[in-house]
Every structure is written in structure tokens, then in C-alpha cells.
C-alpha positions in Angstrom: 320.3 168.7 -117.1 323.6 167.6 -116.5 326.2 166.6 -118.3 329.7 165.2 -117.8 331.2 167.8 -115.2 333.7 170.2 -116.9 336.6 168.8 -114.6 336.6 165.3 -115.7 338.0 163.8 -118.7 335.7 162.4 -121.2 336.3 158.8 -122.1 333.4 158.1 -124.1 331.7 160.6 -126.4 328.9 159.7 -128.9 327.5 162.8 -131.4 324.4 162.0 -133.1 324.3 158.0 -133.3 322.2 156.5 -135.6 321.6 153.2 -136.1 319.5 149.3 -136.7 319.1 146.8 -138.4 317.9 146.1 -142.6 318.3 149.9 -143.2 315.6 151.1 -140.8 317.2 153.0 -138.1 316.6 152.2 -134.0 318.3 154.6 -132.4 317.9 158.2 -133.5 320.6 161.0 -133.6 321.7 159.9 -129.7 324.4 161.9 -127.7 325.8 160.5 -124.4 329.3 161.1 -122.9 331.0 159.5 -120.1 333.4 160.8 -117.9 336.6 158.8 -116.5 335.5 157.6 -113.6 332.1 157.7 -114.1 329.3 155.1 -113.7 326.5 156.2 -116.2 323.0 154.1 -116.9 320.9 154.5 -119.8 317.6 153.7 -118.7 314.5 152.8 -121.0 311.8 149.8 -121.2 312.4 147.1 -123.3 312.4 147.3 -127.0 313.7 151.2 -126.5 317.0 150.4 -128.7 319.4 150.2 -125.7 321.0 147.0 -127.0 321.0 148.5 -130.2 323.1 152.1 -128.8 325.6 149.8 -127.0 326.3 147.4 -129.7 326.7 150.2 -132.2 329.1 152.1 -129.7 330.7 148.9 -129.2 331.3 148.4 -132.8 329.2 145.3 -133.3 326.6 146.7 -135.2 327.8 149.4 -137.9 326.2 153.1 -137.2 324.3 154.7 -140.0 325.7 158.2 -138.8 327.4 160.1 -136.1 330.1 159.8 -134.3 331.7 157.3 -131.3 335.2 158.8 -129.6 336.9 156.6 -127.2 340.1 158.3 -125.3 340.1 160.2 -128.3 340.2 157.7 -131.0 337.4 157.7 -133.4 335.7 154.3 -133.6 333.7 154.3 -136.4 334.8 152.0 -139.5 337.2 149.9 -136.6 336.5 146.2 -136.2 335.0 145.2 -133.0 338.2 143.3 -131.4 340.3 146.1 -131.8 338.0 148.2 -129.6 338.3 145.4 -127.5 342.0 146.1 -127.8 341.7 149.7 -127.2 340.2 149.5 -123.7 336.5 149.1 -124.1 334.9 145.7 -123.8 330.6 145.1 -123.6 329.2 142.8 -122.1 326.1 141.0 -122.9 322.7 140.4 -122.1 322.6 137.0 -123.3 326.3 136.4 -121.5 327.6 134.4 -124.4 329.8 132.2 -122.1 331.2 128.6 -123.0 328.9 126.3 -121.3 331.2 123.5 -121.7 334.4 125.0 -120.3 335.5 125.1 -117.2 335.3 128.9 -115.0 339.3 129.6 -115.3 339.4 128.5 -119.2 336.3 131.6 -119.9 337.7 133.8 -117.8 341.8 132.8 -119.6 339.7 133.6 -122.9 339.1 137.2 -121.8 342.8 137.8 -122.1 343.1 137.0 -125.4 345.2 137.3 -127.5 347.2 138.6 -124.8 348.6 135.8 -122.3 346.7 135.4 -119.0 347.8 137.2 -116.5 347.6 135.4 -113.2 347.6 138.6 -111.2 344.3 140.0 -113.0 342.9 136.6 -112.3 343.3 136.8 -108.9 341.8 140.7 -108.8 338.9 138.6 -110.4 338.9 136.0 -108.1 338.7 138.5 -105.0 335.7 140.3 -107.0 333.9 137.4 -107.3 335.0 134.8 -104.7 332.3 132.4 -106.0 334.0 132.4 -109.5 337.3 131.2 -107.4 335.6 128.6 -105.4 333.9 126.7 -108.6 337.3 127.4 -111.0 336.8 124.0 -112.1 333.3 123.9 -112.9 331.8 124.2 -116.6 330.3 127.3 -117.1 327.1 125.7 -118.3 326.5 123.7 -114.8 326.4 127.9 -112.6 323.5 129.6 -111.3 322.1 132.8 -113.6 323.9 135.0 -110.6 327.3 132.9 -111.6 326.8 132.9 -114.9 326.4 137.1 -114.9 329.9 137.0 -112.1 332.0 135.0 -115.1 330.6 137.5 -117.9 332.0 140.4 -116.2 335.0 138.6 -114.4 335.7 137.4 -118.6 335.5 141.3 -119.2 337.8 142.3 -116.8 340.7 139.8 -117.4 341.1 142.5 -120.5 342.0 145.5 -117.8 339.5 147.7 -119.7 339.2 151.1 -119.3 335.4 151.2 -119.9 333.0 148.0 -118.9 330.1 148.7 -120.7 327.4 146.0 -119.4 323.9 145.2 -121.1 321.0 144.3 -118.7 323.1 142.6 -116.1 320.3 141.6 -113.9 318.2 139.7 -117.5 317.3 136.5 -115.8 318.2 137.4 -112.4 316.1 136.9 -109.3 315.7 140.2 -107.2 318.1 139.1 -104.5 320.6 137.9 -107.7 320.0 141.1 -109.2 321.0 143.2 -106.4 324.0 141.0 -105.5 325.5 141.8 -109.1 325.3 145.6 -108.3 326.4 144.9 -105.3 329.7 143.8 -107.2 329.2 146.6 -109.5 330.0 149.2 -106.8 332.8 147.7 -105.4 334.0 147.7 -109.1 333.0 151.2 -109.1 334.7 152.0 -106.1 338.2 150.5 -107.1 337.4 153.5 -109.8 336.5 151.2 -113.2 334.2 153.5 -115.9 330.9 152.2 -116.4 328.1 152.2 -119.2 325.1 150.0 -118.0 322.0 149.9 -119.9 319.4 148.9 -117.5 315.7 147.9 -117.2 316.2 147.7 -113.3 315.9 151.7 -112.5 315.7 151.7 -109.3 319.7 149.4 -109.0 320.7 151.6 -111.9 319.9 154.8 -110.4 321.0 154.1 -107.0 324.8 153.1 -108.3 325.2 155.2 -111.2 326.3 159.2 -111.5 324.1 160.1 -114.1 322.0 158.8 -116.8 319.9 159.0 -120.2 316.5 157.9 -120.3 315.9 156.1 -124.3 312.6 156.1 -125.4 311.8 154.3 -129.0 315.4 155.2 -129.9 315.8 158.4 -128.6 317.1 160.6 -125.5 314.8 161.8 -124.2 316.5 162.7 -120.7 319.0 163.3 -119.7 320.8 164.1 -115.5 322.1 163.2 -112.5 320.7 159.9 -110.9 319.3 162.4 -108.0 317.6 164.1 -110.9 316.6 161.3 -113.2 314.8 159.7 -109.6 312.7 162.4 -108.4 311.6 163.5 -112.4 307.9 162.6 -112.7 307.9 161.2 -115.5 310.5 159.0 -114.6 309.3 157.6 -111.4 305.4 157.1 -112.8 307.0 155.3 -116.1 309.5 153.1 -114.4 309.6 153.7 -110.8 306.3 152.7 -110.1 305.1 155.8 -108.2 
């Protein structure tokens, strides 16, 4: 199956990640790389330990073993804002927004400690026009759709070099869901890495390169979204075919 093509850089490279939660391991001895430039999905039901992999590559849940190398750094034992810092910012199923503060004053907050910088704002703003239009509006008072926009347009005002996003459609209607890839690609496009862990195959497939498929913790496939889509076992389990 494929891997990360030989010409590309690697950004992201995780060796034999384990870990969970009170001791007992939920993710098993997982590899994954991702390319610069690359948009790669991790794919599995729900309770598979995707949250769990991108939290632990993120640095907000402490590994039991392995490795996590981001542009060459080694992550483990660093303290989550630093790899913030460093260029590689998650976001959220849950969103974690501040429901009481208006749009601009979350998204300011994704420049910290930095100052805000008005020209990312306005990249932001032309990535989500919506975002732009209710600026002044508390967070709490926006659709699910909105709410998902100011969670990545929060990520963004960072500049990362990796957006690594956690079920971006939870919560999302089909039309919502499809309109948030829709902003995915054009991120994509302007050439932004991507790690999204996805219940939505079909959306994840369709924008990303490649991808894993986690199964109770473990990688269990691994190719190309062409691949991962016509693979039996992929379409009967999650594909519905």
C-alpha cells in the first residue's frame, strides 16, 4: 500500500505509537507519516482510538511508547503549547470555543501569545466569509456549521504548518458537513498539510491523498484514497456497499 511518495518531505512521522488512558493502552504500536503538502485521513468507526492517536500526536495525552517527529523535532516529553508553537495545532471535535466571546476575540486568541496579525485575519476572513460577516457575534449564539468555520479559522490565525482536525463534520447536518470540506479543499488547495480523523469516509476520502483505516486501536490499512475506496472491506464496513 502506499506510503508517503519518496519525493516529498515528511512533515509528520509517528513509529510505533502507543497510547490511553489509566494505563490500558488504545492505540496500539500505530505508524502514519504525512508528507508536506499532503492531506491525509485516518478513517475508522467510533470508539476506534482516533481521538486518542491525534491527541497523543498532538501532545495532549502522553504516549506509552514510540515515537512522534514533527519537521524533525522529536515531540515526545514537549508540552502541548509548544507544539502549538512549533507549527502543529489540532483541532477538536468538541470545538472548545468561547461561547461568550465575540467571533474576532476567538479567532485574536489563536494568535496567542503572539500579537494578532490583521493580515492572517483577513486570509481567515476570505476562508470563511461567514466568520467576517458575524465578527461581532458571541461564539455561543452560531450555527454548528459556524461554530466548526471559527474552530479552524482559531487554528489558522497560528500560520501552522500542519492542521490536524478531529471529526470536523460531529454535529453537522449533511449539507453542513460537506460545506466544511468544501472549505477544507480550498485550504488544501492554497497547499496547508492536513491530518483529519474522520467518521465521514466518503468526504474524507474524496479530499484526502491517502489514508489509514484504525480499527480498535490499530492500522489496519493503509493507501491511497483511490485504494482505500474501492478496497472491499472498506466500502462494505463504512461505505455502505
Amino acid at each position: 500500500m502506499a506510503e508517503t511518495d519518496a519525493a516529498t518531505e515528511v512533515l509528520l512521522d509517528v513509529s510505533g505509537l502507543c497510547a490511553g488512558y489509566l494505563g490500558e493502552d488504545v492505540i496500539h504500536d500505530v505508524n502514519l507519516t504525512v508528507g508536506r503538502g499532503e492531506v491525509v485521513t485516518v478513517i475508522g468507526s467510533n470508539g476506534a482510538g482516533k481521538s486518542t492517536m491525534l491527541k497523543s500526536i498532538c501532545r495532549l495525552l502522553e504516549s506509552s511508547a514510540g515515537s512522534v517527529r514533527f519537521d524533525g523535532t522529536d515531540l515526545v516529553g514537549m508540552k502541548a503549547h509548544m507544539v502549538v508553537r512549533a507549527g502543529l495545532v489540532y483541532v477538536p471535535a468538541e470545538r472548545h470555543l468561547f461561547p461568550h466571546m465575540a467571533v474576532w476575540e476567538n479567532l485574536y486568541l489563536g494568535s496567542f501569545p503572539n500579537r494578532p496579525d490583521t493580515t492572517r485575519l483577513e486570509l481567515v476572513y476570505e476562508t470563511f466569509p461567514r466568520l467576517k460577516e458575524r465578527a461581532g457575534q458571541h461564539a455561543g449564539t452560531l450555527s454548528g456549521g459556524e461554530q466548526q468555520m471559527l474552530a479552524v479559522g482559531r487554528a489558522l490565525m497560528s500560520s501552522p504548518s500542519l492542521l490536524v482536525l478531529d471529526e470536523p463534520t460531529t454535529g453537522l447536518s449533511p449539507l453542513l458537513a460537506q460545506e466544511a470540506y468544501a472549505a477544507l479543499a480550498a485550504l488544501r488547495h492554497d497547499g496547508l498539510t492536513i491530518l483529519v480523523a474522520e467518521q465521514q469516509v466518503p468526504l474524507a476520502l474524496d479530499l484526502a491523498d491517502r489514508g489509514y483505516v484504525l480499527d480498535h486501536g490499530r492500522v489496519t490499512l493503509t493507501g491511497s484514497s483511490e485504494e482505500l475506496a474501492s478496497d472491499p472491506g472498506v466500502r462494505q464496513a463504512y461505505l455502505g456497499v
